[in-house]
C-alpha positions as CSV (number, residue, x, y, z in Angstrom):
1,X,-23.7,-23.9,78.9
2,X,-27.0,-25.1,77.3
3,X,-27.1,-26.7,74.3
4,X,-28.3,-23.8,72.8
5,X,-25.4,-21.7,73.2
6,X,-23.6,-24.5,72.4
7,X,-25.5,-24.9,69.0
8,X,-25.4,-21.3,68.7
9,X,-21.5,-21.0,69.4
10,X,-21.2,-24.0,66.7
11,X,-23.2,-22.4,64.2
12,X,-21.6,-18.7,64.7
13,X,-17.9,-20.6,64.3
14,X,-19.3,-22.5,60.5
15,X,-20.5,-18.9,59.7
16,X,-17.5,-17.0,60.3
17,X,-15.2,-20.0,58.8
18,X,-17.7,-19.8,55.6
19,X,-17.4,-16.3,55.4
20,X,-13.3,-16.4,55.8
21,X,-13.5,-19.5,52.7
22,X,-15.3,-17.0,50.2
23,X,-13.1,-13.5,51.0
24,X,-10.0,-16.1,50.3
25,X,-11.4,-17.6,47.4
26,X,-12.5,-14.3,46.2
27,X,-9.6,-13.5,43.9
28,X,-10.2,-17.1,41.8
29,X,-14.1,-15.9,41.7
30,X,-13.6,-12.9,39.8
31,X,-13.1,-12.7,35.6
32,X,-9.8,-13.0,34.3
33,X,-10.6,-11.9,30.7
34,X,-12.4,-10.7,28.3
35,X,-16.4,-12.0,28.4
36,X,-17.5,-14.1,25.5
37,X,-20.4,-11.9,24.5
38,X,-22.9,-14.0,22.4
39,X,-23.7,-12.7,18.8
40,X,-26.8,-10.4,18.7
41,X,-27.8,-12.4,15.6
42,X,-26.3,-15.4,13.2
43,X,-27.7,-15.5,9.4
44,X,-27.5,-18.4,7.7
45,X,-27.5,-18.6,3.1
46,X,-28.0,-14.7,3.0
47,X,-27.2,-11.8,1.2
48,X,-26.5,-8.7,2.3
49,X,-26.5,-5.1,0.6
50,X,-24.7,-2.3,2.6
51,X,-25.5,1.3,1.5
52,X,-22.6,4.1,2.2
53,X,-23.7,7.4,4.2
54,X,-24.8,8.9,0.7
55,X,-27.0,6.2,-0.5
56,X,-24.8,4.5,-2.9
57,X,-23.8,0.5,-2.5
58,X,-21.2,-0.1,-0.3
59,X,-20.9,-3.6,-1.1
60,X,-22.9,-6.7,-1.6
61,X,-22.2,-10.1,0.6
62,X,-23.8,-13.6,0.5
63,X,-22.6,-16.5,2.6
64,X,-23.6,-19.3,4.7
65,X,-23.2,-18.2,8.3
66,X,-22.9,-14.6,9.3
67,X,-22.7,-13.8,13.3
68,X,-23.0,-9.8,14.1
69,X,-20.7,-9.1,17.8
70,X,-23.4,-6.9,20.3
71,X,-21.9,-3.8,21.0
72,X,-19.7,-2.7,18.1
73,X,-21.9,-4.8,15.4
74,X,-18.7,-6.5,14.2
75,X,-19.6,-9.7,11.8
76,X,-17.5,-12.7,11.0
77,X,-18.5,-14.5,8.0
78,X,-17.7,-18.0,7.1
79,X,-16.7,-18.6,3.3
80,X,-18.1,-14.6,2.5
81,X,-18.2,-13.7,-1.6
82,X,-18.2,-9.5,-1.5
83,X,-19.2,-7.8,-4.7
84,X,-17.7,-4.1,-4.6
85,X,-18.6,-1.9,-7.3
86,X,-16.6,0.5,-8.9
87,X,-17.0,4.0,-10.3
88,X,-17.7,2.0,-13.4
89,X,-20.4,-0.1,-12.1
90,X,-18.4,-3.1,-12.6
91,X,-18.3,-5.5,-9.2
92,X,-15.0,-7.0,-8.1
93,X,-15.9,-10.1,-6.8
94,X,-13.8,-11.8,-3.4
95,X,-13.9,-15.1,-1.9
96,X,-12.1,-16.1,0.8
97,X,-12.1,-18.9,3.8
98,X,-12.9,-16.1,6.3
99,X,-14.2,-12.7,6.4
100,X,-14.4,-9.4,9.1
101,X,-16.2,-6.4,9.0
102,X,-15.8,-3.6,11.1
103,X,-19.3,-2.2,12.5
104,X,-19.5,0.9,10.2
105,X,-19.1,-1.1,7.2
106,X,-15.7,0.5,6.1
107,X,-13.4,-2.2,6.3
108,X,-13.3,-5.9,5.2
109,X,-10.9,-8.3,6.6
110,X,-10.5,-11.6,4.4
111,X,-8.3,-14.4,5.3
112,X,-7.7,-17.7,4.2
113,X,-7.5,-18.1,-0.2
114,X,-8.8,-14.8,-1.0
115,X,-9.6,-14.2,-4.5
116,X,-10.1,-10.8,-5.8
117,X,-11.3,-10.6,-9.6
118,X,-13.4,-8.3,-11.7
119,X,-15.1,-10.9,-14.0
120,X,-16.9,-7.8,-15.8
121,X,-14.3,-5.7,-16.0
122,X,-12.8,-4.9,-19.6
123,X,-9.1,-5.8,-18.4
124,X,-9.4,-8.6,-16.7
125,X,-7.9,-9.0,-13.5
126,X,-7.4,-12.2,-10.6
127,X,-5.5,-11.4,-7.5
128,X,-4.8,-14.3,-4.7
129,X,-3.4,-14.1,-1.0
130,X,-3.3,-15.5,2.0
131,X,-4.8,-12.0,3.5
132,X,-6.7,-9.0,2.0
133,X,-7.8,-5.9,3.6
134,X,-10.6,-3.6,2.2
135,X,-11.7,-0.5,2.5
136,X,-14.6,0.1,-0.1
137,X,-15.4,3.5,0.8
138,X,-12.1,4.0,-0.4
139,X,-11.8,1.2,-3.3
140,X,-9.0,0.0,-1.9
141,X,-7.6,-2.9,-1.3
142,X,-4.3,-4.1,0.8
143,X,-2.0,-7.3,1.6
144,X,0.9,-7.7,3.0
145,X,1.5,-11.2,2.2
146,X,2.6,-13.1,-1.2
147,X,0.1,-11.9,-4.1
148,X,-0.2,-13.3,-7.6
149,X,-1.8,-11.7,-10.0
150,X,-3.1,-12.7,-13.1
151,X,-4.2,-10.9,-16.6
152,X,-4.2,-12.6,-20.1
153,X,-1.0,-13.8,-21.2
154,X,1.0,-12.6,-17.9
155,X,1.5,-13.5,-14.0
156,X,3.0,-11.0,-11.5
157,X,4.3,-12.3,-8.0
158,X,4.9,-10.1,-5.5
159,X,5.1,-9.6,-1.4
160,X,2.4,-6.8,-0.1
161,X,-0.1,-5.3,-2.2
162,X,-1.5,-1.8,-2.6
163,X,-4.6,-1.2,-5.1
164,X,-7.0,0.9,-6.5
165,X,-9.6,-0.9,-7.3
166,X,-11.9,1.9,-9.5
167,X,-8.3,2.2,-11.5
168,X,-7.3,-0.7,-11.6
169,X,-3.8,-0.1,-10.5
170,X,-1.6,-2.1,-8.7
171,X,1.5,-2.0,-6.7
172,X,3.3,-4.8,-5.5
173,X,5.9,-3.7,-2.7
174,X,8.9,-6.2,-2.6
175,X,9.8,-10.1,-4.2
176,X,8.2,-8.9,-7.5
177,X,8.6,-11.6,-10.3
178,X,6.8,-11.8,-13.8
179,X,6.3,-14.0,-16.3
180,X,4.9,-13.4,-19.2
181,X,3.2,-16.2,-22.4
182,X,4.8,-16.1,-25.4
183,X,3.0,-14.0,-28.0
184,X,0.7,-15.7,-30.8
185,X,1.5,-13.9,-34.4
């Protein structure tokens, strides 16, 4: 044999080892998860007005980083304060560590000290949690972890929260304690 054959025979025996390696090594190649999709945009110090499908606000958010997902236009917002009007016109106001909002605007996760008040409202109102969901189409809010809420001259504890925000009403689920201040006369 020349030593081209034999250059060819050793080159033809790499190739077919090279193409064994990568059919083997095909099954570690391939993605295993979920692809970290990049955020179509980040905002940083903004605010935000949403409008619902009939032209009213929705809600109105202002925060230091915002980061929409491509796709379903998720955003997560670090340290987001929502204003959500009322039938009123009165804004509650949240703050939390954390925020969510789904990509048609209807629902707002917030996590980490959440504060919900009305600081315009004529009966004042402070609820904190852990976790708040919501839904301002609706004007509703919901928890399902330890609430306090506090008015003048009384504190209500409670596990899971249901609320109404353009009524004001509340109802705590389960573990519901009060305490009231001692009347001035």
């Amino acid at each position: 044999m020349s030593w081209r054959g034999t250059l060819t025979l050793i080159l033809l025996i790499i190739a077919i080892a090279a193409g064994w390696a990568i059919i083997r090594q095909r099954a570690n190649l391939s993605a295993t998860g979920a692809a970290q999709a990049r955020p179509d945009y980040i905002l940083h110090d903004f605010e935000i007005i949403t409008l619902q499908k009939d032209g009213t606000e929705g809600f109105t958010l202002q925060a230091p980083k915002l980061a929409r997902t491509p796709g379903n236009h998720e955003m997560n917002i670090d340290q987001p304060t929502f204003l959500f009007p009322d039938k009123n016109g009165e804004r509650w106001r949240s703050r939390s560590a954390t925020g969510w909002v789904n990509g048609e605007g209807s629902e707002v996760r917030l996590r980490g000290n959440v504060i919900l008040d009305n600081p315009q409202g004529a009966k004042k109102m402070r609820m904190e949690t852990e976790a708040l969901n919501v839904f301002p189409d609706a004007n509703r809010a919901t928890s399902d972890q330890q609430v306090a809420i506090t008015q003048p001259g009384a504190t209500i504890r409670g596990r899971g929260l249901e609320a109404q925000l353009d009524t004001q009403r509340v109802i705590l689920k389960s573990e519901v304690r009060a305490s009231y201040a001692p009347s001035i006369q």
